[in-house]
N, C-alpha and C positions, 0 to 999 in steps of 0.2 A: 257955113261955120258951125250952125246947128247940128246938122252931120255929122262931121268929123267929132265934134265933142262927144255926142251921143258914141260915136265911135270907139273913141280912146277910154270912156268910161265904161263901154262892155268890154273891151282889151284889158284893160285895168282887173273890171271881178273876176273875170275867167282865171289869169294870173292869180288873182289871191286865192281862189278858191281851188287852185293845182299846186300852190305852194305850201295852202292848211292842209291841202292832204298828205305832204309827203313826211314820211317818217323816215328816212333814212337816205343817205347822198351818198353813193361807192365810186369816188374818183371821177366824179362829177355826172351821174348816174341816180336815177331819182328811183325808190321804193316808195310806195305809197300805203297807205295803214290800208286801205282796199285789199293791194296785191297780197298784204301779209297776211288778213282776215278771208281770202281767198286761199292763199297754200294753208293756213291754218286748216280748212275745210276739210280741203282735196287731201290732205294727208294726217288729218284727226292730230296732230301737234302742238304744243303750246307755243304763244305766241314768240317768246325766246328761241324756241326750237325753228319755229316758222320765218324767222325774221335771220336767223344764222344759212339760213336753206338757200333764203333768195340773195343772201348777202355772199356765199359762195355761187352760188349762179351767176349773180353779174360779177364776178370777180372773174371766174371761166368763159366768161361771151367776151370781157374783155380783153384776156388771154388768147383767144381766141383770134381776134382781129390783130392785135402784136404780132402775132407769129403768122399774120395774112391765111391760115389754113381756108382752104375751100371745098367744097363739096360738090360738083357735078349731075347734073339732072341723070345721066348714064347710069350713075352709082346707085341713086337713090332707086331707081327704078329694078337695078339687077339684083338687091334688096328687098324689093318688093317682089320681085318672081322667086326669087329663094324662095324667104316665108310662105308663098302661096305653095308653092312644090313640098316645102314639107310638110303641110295642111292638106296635100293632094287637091288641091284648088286651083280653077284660074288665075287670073289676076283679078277676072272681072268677081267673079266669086269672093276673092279674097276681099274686095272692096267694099263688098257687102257687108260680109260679116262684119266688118269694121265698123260700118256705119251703122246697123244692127246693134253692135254690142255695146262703141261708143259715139255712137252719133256724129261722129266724125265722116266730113266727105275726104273725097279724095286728095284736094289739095291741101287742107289739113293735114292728111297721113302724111302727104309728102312733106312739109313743112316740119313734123314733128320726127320724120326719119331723116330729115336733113340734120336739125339740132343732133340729133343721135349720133348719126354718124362724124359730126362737127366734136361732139368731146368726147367720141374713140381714137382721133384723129391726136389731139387734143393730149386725152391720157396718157398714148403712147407714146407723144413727142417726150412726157415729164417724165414716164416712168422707165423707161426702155433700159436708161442706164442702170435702175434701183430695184430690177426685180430680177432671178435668177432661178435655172432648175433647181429642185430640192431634189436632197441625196435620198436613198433609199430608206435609209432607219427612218429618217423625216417623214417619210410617207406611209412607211407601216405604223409610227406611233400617233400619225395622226388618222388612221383609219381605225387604231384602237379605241383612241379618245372621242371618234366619234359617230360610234355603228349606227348608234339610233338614228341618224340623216341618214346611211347608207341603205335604210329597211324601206319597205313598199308593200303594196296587198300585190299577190302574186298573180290574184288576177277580178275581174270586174265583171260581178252579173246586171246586166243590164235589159230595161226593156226600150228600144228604138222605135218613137213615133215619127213617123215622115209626114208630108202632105205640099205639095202646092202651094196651098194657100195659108203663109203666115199669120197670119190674124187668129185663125182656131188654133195652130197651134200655140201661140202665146194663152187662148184661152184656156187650150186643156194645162199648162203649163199652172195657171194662176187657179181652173178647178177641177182639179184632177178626175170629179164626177162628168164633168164635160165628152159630151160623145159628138163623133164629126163622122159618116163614112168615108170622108174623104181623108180623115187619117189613117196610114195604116200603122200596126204597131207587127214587132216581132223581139223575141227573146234571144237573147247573145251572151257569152261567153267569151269576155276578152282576155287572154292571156298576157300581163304586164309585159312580156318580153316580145312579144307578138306584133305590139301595138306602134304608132308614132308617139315620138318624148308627149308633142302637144298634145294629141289627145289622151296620154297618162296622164298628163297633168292634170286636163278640163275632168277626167272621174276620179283622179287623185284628191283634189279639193274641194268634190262636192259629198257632201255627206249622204250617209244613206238613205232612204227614203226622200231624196229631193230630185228635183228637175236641174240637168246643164242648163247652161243656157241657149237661145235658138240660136242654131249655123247651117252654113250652108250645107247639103249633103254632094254634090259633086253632080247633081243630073237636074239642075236647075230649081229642083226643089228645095224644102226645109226641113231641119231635123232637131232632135232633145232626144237626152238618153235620161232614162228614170233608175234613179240606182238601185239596183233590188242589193244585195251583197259585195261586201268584199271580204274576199279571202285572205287568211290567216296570212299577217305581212310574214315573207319571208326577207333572210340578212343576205344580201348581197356578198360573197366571197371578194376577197383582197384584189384576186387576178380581174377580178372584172370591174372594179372599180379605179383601178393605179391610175388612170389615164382622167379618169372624173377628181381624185383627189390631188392629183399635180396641180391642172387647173386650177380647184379648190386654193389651192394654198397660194399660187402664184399670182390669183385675183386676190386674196388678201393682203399678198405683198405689196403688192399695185395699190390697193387704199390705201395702206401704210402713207407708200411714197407720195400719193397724191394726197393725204390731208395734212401732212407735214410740210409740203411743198406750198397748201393753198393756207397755212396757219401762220406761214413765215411772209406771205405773201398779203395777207391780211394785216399781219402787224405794221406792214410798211407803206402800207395801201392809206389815202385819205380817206377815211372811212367819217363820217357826220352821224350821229345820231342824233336827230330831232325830237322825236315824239314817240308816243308808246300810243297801242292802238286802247281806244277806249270805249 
């Protein structure tokens, strides 16, 4: 009898102390001031902003299971050899880097390219009917309005440290005075147009005089490019961008449709707000 009592009164606090936590109920779907003080984190947002984020998230995971959508181990995976092929990587390579950059293993990745692929899946059902090609003046007056996203450094001086052994390299990374012979370095010359989209980007976005971050190099080793220059951005011409600015336009129609769809869907939804995180 002492048992069971002792029992029912830990069943008991555990409940109270998951029910203080929860700030928010989405159609009977619990948020917790944790989860909201966590996306506040991950995504530097205020708590309003944070607490709107996960309240369309479960509103979409919910949608999600209505319309029974599923996602297949096959898919996730032919996803994962993509991105690896356009990184010019394995897979197993690619897993690395993953877990290097976000400490993430493999069944994480898959888990999070599953969700991925679950609200492309998802988007498409809602938007398919509410987004449409845009006619030509549409695409020249918004490539007028918006050159400065069409510009780039035409190309990237870089110096290439390699080595085997990741550890020096993070060290020379963290001091630059750090010498290893078993790093080697060499000087390059990347031509923006030259390159893969990914690795524009990874020297697109680091400033000059800094380290990328470590990846894999494709011979089992590891690499960091040091940015010495970039070169005078040039403007990308109309004809070579038509095809990036369709796109462009046609995924902003697609938000349109889906936050009008998830606004309407919100208002009708039980939504509970309990508590404000404090």
């Amino acid at each position: 009898m002492q048992k069971i009592l002792l029992t029912l009164i830990f069943v008991v606090t555990i409940n109270a102390q998951v029910i203080g936590g929860v700030a928010v109920v989405v159609k009977g779907d619990a948020i917790t001031t944790y989860d909201i003080k966590k996306e506040m984190k991950a995504s530097k947002s205020s708590e309003k902003q944070a607490t709107n984020t996960l309240i369309r998230k479960a509103l979409e995971k919910q949608e999600i299971k209505e319309r029974k959508l599923s996602v297949s181990s096959g898919e996730v995976y032919d996803d994962i050899k993509q991105t690896a092929k356009r990184n010019r990587m394995s897979v197993d390579e690619f897993y690395e880097a993953v877990r290097n950059a976000n400490g993430m293993n493999s069944a994480q990745l898959k888990e999070k390219i599953t969700q991925r692929l679950l609200s492309q899946k998802l988007y498409s059902a809602i938007a398919y009917a509410g987004v449409s090609q845009p006619k030509e003046d549409e695409i020249k007056a918004y490539f007028e309005s918006h050159k400065d996203s069409f510009a780039h450094p035409s190309a990237f001086e870089v110096v290439i440290y390699q080595t085997k052994d990741r550890a020096k390299l993070l060290q020379k990374v963290k001091d630059p005075m750090f010498y290893s012979a078993d790093i080697s370095s060499s000087v390059q010359k990347f031509p923006y147009d030259k390159i893969s989209p990914e690795l524009a980007s990874l020297l697109q976005r680091t400033p000059v005089g800094s380290y990328t971050a470590v990846v894999p190099d494709g011979k089992g080793g590891h690499m960091t490019f040091y940015i010495k220059a970039k070169e005078t951005p040039s403007e990308m011409g109309f004809e070579n961008v038509q095809t990036q600015i369709i796109n462009q336009i046609m995924a902003e129609q697609r938000e349109q449709v889906l936050g009008d769809y998830f606004a309407r869907l919100r208002q009708k939804a039980d939504i509970k707000m309990i508590r404000t995180v404090k």
